[in-house]
C-alpha positions in Angstrom: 65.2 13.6 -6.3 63.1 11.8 -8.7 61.6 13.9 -12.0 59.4 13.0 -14.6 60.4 13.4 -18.4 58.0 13.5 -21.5 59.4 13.3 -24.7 56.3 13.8 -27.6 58.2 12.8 -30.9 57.3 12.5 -34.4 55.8 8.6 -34.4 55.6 8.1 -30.5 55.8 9.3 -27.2 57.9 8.3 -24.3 57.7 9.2 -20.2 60.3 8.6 -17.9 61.2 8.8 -14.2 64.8 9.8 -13.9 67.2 9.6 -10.3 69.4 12.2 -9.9 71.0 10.2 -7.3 71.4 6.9 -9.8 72.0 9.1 -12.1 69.5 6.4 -14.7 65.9 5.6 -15.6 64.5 3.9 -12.8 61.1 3.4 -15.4 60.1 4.0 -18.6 56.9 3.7 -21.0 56.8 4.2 -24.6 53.7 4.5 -26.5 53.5 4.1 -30.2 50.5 5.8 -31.0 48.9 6.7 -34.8 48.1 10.6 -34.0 47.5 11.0 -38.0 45.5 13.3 -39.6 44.2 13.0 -43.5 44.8 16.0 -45.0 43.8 17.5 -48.7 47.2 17.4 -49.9 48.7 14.3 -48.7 51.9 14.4 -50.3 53.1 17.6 -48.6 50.3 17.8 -45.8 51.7 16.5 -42.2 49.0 16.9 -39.6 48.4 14.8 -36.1 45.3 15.3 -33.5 46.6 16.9 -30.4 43.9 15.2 -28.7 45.2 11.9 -29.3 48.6 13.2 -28.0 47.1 14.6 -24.7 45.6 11.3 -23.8 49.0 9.5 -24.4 50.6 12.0 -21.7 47.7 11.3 -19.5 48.1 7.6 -19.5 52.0 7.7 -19.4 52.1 9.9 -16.3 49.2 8.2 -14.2 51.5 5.0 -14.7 54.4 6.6 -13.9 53.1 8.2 -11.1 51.8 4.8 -9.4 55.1 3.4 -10.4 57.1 5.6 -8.5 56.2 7.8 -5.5 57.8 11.3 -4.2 57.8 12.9 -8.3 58.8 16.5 -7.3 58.6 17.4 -11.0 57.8 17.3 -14.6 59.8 18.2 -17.4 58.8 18.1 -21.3 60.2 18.2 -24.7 59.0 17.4 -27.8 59.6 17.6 -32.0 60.2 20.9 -33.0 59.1 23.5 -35.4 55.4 22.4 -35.2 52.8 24.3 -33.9 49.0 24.5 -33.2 46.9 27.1 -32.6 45.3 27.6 -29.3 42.0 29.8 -28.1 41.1 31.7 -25.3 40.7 29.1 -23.2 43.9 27.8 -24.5 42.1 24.8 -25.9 43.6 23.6 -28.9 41.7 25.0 -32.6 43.1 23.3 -35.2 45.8 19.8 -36.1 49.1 20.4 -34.8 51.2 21.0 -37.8 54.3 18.9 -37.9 57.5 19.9 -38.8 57.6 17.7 -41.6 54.6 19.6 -43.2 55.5 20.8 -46.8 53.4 23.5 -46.7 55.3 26.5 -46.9 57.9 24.9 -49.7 55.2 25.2 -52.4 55.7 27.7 -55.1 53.8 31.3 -54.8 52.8 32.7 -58.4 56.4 34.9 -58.2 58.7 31.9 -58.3 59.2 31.6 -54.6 57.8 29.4 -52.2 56.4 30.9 -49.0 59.6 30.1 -46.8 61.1 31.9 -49.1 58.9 34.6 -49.5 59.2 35.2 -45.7 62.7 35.0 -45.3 63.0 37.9 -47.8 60.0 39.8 -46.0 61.9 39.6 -42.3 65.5 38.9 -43.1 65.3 35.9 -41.4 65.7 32.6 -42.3 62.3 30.3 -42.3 62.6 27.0 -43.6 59.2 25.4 -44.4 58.4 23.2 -41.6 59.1 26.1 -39.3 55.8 27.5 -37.2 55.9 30.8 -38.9 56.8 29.6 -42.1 53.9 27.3 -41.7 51.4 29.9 -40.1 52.3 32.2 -43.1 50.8 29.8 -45.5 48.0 30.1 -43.7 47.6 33.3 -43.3 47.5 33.9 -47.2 45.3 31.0 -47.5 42.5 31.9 -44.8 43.2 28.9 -43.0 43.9 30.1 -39.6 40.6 29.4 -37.5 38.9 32.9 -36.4 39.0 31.3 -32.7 42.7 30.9 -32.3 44.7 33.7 -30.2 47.8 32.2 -30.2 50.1 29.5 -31.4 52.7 27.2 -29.7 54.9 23.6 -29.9 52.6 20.7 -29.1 55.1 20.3 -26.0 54.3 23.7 -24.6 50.7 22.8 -25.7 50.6 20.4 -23.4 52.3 22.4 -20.7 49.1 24.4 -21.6 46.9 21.8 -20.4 48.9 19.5 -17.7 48.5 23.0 -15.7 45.3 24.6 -16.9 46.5 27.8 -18.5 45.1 29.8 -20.9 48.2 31.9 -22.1 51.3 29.7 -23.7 54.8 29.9 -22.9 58.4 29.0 -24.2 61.9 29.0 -23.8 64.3 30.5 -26.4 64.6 27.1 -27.7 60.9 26.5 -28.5 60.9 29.9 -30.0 63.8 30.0 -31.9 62.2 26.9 -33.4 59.0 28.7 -34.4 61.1 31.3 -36.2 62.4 34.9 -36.2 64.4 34.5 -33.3 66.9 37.2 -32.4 69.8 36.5 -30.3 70.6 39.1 -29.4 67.2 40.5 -28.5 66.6 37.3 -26.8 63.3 37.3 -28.3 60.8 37.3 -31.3 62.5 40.4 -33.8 58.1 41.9 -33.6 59.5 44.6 -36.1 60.8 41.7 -38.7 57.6 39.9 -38.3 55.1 42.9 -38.9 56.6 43.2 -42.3 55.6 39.6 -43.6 52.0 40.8 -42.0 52.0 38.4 -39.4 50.2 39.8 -35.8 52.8 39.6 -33.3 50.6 39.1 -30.6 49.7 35.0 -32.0 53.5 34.7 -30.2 53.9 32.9 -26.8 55.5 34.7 -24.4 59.5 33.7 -24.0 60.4 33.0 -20.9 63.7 31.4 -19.1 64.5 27.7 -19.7 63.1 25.3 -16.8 60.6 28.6 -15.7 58.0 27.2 -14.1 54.7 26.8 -15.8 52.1 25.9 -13.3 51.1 22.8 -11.4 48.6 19.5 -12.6 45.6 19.1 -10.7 47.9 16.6 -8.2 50.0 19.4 -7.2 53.3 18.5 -9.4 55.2 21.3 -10.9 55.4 21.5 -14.5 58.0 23.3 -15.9 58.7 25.0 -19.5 59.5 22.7 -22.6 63.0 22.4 -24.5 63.3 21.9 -28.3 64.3 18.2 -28.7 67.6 18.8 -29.7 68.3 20.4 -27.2 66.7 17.8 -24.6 68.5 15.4 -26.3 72.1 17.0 -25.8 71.4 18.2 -22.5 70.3 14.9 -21.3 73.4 12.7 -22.8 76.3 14.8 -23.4 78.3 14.9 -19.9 81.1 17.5 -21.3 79.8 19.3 -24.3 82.9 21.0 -25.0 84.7 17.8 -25.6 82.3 15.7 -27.5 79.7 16.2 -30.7 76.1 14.6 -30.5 74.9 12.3 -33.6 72.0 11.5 -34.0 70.0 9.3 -36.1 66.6 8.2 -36.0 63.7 9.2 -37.8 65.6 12.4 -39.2 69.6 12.5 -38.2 71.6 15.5 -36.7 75.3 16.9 -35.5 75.2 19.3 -32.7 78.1 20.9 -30.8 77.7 23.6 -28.3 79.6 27.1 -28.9 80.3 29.7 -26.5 78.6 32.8 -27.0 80.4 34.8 -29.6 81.8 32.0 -31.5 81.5 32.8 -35.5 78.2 31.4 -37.0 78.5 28.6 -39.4 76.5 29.1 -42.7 76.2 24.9 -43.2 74.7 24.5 -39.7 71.7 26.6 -38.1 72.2 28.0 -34.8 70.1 27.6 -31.9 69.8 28.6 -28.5 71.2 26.0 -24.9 69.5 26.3 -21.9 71.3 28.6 -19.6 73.5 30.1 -22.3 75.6 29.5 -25.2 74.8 28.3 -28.5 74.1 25.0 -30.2 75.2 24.6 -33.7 73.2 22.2 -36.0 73.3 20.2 -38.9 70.1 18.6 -39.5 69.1 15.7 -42.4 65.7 15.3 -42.9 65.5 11.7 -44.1 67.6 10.3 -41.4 66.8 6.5 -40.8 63.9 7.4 -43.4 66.6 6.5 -46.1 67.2 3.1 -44.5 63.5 2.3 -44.5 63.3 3.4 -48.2 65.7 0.9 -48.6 63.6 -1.7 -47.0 60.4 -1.0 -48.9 62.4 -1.4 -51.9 63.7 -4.8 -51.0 59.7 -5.4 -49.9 58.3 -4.7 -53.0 60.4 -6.3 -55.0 59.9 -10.1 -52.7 56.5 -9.4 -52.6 56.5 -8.7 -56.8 57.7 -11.9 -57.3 56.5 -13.5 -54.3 53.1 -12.4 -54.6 52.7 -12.8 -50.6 53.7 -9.5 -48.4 57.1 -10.7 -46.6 57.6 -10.6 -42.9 60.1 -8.8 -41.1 62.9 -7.5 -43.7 65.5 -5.6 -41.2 67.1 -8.9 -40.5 67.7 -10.1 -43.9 69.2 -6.6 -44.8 71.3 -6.9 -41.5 72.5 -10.5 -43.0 73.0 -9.3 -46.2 75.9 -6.6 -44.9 77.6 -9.0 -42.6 77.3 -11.7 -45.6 81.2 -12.1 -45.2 82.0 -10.2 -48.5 83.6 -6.8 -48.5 81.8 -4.2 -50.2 83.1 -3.3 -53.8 83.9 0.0 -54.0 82.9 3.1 -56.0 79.1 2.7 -55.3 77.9 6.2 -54.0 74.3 7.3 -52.1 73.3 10.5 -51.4 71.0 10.2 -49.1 69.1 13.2 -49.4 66.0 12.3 -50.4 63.6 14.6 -48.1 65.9 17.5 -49.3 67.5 20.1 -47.1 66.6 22.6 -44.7 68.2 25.1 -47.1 67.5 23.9 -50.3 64.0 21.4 -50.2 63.9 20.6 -53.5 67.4 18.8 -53.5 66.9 14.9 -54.1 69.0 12.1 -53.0 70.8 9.5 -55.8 72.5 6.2 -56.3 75.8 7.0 -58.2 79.1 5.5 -59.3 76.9 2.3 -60.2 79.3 -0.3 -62.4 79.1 -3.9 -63.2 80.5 -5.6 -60.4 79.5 -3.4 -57.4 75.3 -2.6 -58.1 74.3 -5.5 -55.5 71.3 -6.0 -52.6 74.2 -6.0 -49.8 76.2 -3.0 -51.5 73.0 -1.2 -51.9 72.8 -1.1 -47.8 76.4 -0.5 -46.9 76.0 2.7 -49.9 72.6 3.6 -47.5 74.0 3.6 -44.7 78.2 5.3 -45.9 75.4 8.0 -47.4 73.9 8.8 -43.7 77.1 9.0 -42.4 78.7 11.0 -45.3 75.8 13.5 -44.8 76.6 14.0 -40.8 80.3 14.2 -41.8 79.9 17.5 -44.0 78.6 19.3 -41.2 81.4 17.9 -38.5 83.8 19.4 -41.5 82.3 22.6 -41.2 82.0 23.1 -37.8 86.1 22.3 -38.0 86.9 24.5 -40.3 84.8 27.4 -38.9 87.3 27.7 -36.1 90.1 26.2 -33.6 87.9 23.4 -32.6 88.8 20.0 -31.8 86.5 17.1 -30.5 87.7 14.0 -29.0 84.3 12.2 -29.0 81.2 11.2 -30.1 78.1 10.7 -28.3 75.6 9.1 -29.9 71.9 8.8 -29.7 68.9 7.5 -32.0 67.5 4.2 -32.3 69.0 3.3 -35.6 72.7 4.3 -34.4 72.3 2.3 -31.4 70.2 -0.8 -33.0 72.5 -0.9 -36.3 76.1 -2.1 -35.7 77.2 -1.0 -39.2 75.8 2.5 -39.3 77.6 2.9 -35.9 80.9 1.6 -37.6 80.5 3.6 -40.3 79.7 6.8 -38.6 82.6 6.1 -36.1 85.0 5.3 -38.6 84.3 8.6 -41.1 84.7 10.7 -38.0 87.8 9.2 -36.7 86.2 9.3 -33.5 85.0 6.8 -31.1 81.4 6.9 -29.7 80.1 6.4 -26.4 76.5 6.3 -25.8 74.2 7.3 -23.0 73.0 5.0 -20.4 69.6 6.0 -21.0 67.7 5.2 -24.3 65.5 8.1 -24.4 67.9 11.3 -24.5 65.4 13.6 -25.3 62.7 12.8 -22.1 66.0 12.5 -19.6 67.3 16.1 -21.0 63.7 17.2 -20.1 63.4 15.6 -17.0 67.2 17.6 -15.8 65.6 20.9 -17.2 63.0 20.4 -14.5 65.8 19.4 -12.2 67.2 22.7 -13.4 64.0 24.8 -13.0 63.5 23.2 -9.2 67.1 24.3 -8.1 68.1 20.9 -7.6 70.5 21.2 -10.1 72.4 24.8 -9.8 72.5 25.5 -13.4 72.3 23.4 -16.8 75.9 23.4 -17.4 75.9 20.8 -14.4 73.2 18.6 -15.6 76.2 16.3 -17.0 77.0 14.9 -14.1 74.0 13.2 -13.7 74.2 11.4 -16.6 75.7 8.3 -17.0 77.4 6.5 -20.2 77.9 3.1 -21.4 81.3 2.0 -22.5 82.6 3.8 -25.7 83.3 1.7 -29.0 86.8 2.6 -30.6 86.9 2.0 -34.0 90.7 0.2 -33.7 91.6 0.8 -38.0 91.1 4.5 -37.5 91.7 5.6 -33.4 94.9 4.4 -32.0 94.3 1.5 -29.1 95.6 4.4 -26.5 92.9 6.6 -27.3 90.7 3.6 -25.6 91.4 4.5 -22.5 91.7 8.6 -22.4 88.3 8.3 -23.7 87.6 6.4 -20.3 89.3 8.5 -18.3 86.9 11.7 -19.6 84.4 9.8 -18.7 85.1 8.4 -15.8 84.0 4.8 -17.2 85.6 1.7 -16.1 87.1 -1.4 -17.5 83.7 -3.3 -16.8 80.8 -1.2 -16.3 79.2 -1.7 -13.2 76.0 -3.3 -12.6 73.3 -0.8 -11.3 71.6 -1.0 -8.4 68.2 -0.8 -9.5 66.5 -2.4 -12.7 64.6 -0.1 -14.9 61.5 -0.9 -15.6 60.6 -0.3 -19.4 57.3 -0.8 -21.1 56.4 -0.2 -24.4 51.9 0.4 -25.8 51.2 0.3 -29.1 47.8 2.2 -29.5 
């Protein structure tokens, strides 16, 4: 009952081996690998080599295999949005194109930009970033190569390859990712996209969540990619319906699960689950990016008057907000600094700046209230949408696991307390239970939760009352001392 996960994010890529009968990692191997490309327009122009990629997977699973034997499956996930185009032989024609290229939020000669001008063409709408938004760009700019036949998510590209096909495939969440997804067509709305001139037929073809997508050349079953979000709920939320996910790491989200036929909420995009249901969404785009503006700033200004580069700053922040004082109020950061999915050219600020409180340590704690704040506005729409109630958090993302003060901060403006996955890499164990899913081992995705096991909650005690402690536990099924598991994981991490 052991199954490979792959997780392909934005800055590196992690592969896993989970146990459905331990329900944890029994190994895991991250590689940090520069997949960069220069473009022309670096500024907006986000590009990475999906050949660089495709030897990192290569690697991760040979080691993973000799690690552990009796793998009866492989599961992927990987950042959405992006795509690259593919050929006939469903070889790769061009850079995957991120979902942090800008591409499609520059200005056409009418006013809009192109994620604009789309949305308006289909009625849908296409936030630059988005593969559509992206592929209409270039369209109108001749730069799709006159080899490609179709387009897909690096994850389903590698699919592609693990299981030498020729024709891509993805789930609704891949494709709802890509753009122009109708639910309730439960596929690509063809008639919206002919308008905006875009050949249908450059579409994969949707097909169920965990459907199987061929085999590698060792006889393993691959199975069809989820989005990351979803990988990443699916693979540490035990009961949805009780608890949000927050993440933060390179960008920052909320997500809750809604039953079908819940009202849409106009703050937070909707996206498909596996196996039914939707996933509401409020996405930041800077993320733990703001945090790391932060620390270039402090850099720069050591290193101005220094005139020697400084080593490792995250500690010195880290001392500067438990330097014993409390922060002084009024000092406000919007954190916005990428933008937002519905308005790009939105920029972030440092406001309510007076004498006494426009300090290095209160400049942090404003950082960090300000990535917290900007989750908060979506937990208070998703509230007010309907009668919904959450008695949790579950939390996920290096910098909400590494920082104790984000984690504090994000608890105590939620009024919830936050538990936290066993496993460190959501995303690749939420893959690794779709295969479980798609091999019938688990009977359906809403089970996938109880194979996953959580680390004890933290209870922020100023805002959740002491009792709350150990209901929390109870839904949980967590003990008083977590016990020790019966098998180490094994974790290694390559920097290429």
């Amino acid at each position: 009952m052991k199954f490979v996960g792959l997780d392909i994010g934005t800055t590196s890529i992690t592969g896993l081996v989970y146990s459905l009968e331990h329900k944890m990692v029994l190994c895991s191997i991250t590689e940090e690998c520069d997949t960069r490309i220069s473009g022309h327009q670096e500024d907006w122009e986000k590009l990475q080599d999906p050949e660089v990629i495709l030897a990192s997977i290569s690697r991760i699973i040979e080691e993973l295999i000799m690690t552990e034997e009796d793998i009866i499956g492989i599961g992927l996930s990987g950042q959405m949005h992006g795509i690259v185009y593919t050929n006939n032989s469903g070889q790769h024609v061009s850079p995957l194109y991120t979902w942090q290229d800008g591409r499609a939020g520059q200005i056409i000669g009418d006013g809009l930009s192109y994620s604009r001008k789309l949305s308006a063409l289909t009625g849908y709408s296409v936030p630059p970033g988005y593969g559509l938004a992206t592929h209409y760009y270039n369209l109108q700019h001749g730069l799709v190569p006159d080899t490609a036949v179709s387009l897909c998510s690096i994850a389903d590209y590698v699919a592609l390859r693990l299981t030498g096909s020729t024709i891509p495939v993805a789930d609704a969440t891949q494709a709802a990712a890509i753009g122009c997804y109708s639910f309730s067509m439960e596929d690509f709305d063809y008639s919206a996209i002919g308008q905006a001139g875009i050949e249908p037929g450059m579409l994969p073809k949707i097909v169920p969540s965990g459907t199987l997508a061929g085999h590698t050349q060792g006889g393993i079953p691959v199975y069809s990619s989820l989005g990351d979000n979803q990988a990443s709920f699916l693979g540490s939320v035990p009961f949805p319906g009780q608890s949000v996910l927050v993440n933060i790491g390179t960008g920052s989200q909320l997500s809750a699960l809604l039953p079908d036929g819940e009202p849409n909420i106009s703050e937070m995009e909707t996206r498909p689950f596996p196996g039914g249901g939707r996933l509401v969404v409020g996405a930041a785009l800077s993320g733990g990016k703001s945090y790391a503006l932060l620390e270039q700033f402090y850099r720069d200004v050591i290193r101005s008057y220094t005139g020697e580069e400084p080593g490792e700053i995250y500690s010195f922040m880290e001392q500067l907000l438990n330097s014993g004082s409390p922060p002084a109020q009024g000092l406000a950061v919007n954190t916005q600094f990428l933008g937002t999915r519905r308005d790009p050219e939105m920029r972030g600020s440092i406001g309510q700046i007076t004498l006494d409180n426009f300090t290095p340590a209160n400049l942090g704690h404003g950082f960090l209230q300000g990535m917290a704040d900007e989750l908060y506005a979506f937990y208070e729409a998703l509230i007010r949408a309907g009668n919904i109630s959450y008695s949790s958090i579950i939390g996920s993302g290096n910098a909400l696991r590494l920082n104790d003060t984000l984690r504090e901060k994000v608890s105590m403006t939620f009024g919830l307390p936050i538990a936290f996955s066993l496993s460190l890499e959501e995303a690749a164990v939420g893959a690794a239970l779709c295969a479980a899913v798609g091999s019938g081992s688990i009977l359906s995705f809403r089970e996938a939760g109880q194979y996953i096991g959580l680390a004890q909650p933290e209870v922020p005690a100023t805002r959740v009352p002491e009792a709350d402690r150990q209901r929390l536990m109870d839904i949980y099924g967590l003990s008083a001392q977590p016990e020790e598991p019966d098998k180490q994981i094994s974790t290694l991490k390559v920097n290429y």
